[in-house]
C-alpha positions in Angstrom: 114.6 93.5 -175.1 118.0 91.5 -175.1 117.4 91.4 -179.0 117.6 94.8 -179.1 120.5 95.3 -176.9 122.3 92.7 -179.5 121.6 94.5 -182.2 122.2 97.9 -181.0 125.8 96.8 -179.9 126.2 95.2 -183.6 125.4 98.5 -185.1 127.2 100.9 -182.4 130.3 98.2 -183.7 129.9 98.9 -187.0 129.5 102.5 -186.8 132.2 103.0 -184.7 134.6 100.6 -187.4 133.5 103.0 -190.2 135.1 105.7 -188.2 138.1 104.1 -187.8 138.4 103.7 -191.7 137.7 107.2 -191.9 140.8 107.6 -190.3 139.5 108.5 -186.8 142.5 107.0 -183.9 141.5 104.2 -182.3 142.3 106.2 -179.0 138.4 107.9 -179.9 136.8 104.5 -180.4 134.8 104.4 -176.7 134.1 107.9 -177.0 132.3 107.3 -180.7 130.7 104.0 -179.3 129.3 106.1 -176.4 128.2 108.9 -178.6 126.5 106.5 -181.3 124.9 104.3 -178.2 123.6 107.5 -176.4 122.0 108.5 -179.8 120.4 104.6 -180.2 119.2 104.9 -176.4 118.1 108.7 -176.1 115.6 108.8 -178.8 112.0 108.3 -178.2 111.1 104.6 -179.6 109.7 105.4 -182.6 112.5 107.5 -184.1 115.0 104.7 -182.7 113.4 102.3 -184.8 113.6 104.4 -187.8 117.1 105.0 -186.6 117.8 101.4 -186.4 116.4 100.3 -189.5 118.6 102.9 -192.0 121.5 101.9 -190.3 121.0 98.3 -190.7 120.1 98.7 -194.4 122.9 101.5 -194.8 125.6 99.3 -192.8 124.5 96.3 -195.0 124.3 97.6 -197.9 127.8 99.3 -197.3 129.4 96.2 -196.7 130.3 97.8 -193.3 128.2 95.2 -191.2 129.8 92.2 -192.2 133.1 94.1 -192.3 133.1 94.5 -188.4 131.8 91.0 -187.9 134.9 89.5 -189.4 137.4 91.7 -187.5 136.7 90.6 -184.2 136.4 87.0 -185.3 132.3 87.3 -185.8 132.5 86.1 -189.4 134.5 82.8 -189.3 
């Protein structure tokens, strides 16, 4: 379950630093974190792990993923 958690916050990270290079104000960023973490939580387990597995492939693939693990000092 704590490996979950991890990776659901590493996601909800890099969903919410996609928004902000959308050009969404970092003012919004605990509102988008909440709002992409209620989505990860709410859904029955089944669609959460489809859920969870396009956004890992999507984030990844994007380049997103290891974008938000260098800003805050994950990637060095």
């Amino acid at each position: 379950m704590e490996q979950d958690i991890l990776t659901l916050a590493a996601l909800v990270a890099a969903f919410v630093g996609v928004a902000k290079g959308y050009g969404v104000p970092a003012k919004h960023s605990s509102a988008i974190a909440l709002a992409v973490a209620a989505l990860f939580v709410l859904v029955p387990d089944n669609v959460q792990q489809t859920v969870v597995t396009i956004a890992t492939i999507g984030l990844t693939a994007s380049g997103a993923y290891s974008y938000v693990k260098t800003r805050d000092g994950g990637g060095k």
